[in-house]
Structure formats: structure tokens, C-alpha cells
C-alpha positions in Angstrom: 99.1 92.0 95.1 96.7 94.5 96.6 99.2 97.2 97.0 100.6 99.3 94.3 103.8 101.4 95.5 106.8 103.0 94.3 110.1 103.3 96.0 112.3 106.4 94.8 114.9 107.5 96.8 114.2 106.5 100.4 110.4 107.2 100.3 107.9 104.4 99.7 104.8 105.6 98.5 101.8 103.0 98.2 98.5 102.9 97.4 95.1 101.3 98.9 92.8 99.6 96.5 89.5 101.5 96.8 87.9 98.0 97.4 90.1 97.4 100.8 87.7 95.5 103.3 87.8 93.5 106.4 88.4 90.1 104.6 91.3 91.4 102.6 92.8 94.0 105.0 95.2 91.1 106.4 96.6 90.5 103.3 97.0 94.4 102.8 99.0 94.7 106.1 101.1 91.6 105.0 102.0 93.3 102.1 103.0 96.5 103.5 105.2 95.1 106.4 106.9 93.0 103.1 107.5 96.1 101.4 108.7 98.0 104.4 111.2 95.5 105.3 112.9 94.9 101.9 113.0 98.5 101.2 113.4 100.0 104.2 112.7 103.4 103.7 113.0 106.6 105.9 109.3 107.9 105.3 106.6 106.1 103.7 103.4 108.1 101.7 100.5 106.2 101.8 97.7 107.1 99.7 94.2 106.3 100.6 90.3 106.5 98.8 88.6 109.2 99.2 85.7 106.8 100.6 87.8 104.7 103.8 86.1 103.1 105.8 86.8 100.9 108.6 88.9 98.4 106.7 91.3 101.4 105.3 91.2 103.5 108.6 92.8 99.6 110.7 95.1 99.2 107.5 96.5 102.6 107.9 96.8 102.6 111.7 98.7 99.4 111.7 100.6 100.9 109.0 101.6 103.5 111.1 102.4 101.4 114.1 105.1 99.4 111.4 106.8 102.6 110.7 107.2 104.0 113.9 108.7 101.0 114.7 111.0 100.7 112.0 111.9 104.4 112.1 110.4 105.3 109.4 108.4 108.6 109.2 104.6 108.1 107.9 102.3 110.3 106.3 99.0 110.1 104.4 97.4 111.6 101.6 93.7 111.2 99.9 93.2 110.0 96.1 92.6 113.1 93.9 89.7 111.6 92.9 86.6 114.4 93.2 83.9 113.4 95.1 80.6 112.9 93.1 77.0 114.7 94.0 73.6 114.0 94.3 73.2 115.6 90.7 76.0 113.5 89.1 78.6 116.9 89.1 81.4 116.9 91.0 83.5 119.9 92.1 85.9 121.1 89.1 88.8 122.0 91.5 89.9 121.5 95.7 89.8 125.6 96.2 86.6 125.8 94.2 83.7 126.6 96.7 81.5 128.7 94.1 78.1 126.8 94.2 76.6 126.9 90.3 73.7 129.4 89.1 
């Protein structure tokens, strides 16, 4: 499986692999419409790397398209992984915009 999700309540949450790419986005999408139909939730969360690319951004769109169809509301949200830097540091917090001395 490429997916990892959780279903509480009637929200399905799942997760893209952060190596999600054009060969294995099918399989991603066949997946998800699995998961949509045996669940069948009223609003899916699905959580994407911080780095998409094109593979991701078609995964999530189709994705999209699935729920709308099946009535289910859809909504996205970015891995909390912090970005890395030039310098190897990375920010310490979202809100934190202080640049170091």
C-alpha cells in the first residue's frame, strides 16, 4: 500500500508518500477511490509533502474530483515537516519569521 490513512468517525484522513511520482500515482488514486468506497466518509483530510510536485498536485486533484462525486467534503493539509535551508537550519516554529544574528 502507498497510502497510510485513518478513518475516525466519518473523516478519512490519508497521507501521500513523499516519494509519490508519475509511475506510482495510478496506483495512489486506486487506492484512495478503494478507501473512499468502503468507508465512505463525509469529508476526507488529505495530507500532502511539503515538496509536491506534479505527481502529488494530479493525485490530489483526482482526489478531489472522487469526493465531490461521492459527496464527500475534501480538504488538504501540508506535512509539518520544516523546510530545510541552504545552511542546513531550518525554521524552529510556522509563526517564527525572526531571521538569526
Amino acid at each position: 500500500m502507498l497510502l497510510t490513512h485513518l478513518f475516525d468517525g466519518d473523516v478519512l484522513f490519508v497521507r501521500l508518500p513523499d516519494d509519490l511520482d508519475v509511475g506510482t500515482r495510478g496506483a495512489a488514486v486506486s487506492e484512495f477511490e478503494f478507501l473512499l468506497r468502503i468507508h465512505r466518509p463525509r469529508a476526507v483530510v488529505m495530507e500532502v509533502p511539503c515538496s509536491a510536485g506534479s505527481a502529488v498536485v494530479s493525485t490530489v486533484l483526482r482526489a478531489e474530483r472522487l469526493c465531490r462525486t461521492a459527496g464527500a467534503s475534501f480538504a488538504t493539509k501540508t506535512s509539518r515537516t520544516a523546510p530545510s535551508f541552504t545552511d542546513g537550519s531550518a525554521l524552529a516554529d510556522e509563526g517564527d519569521t525572526a531571521a538569526a544574528a
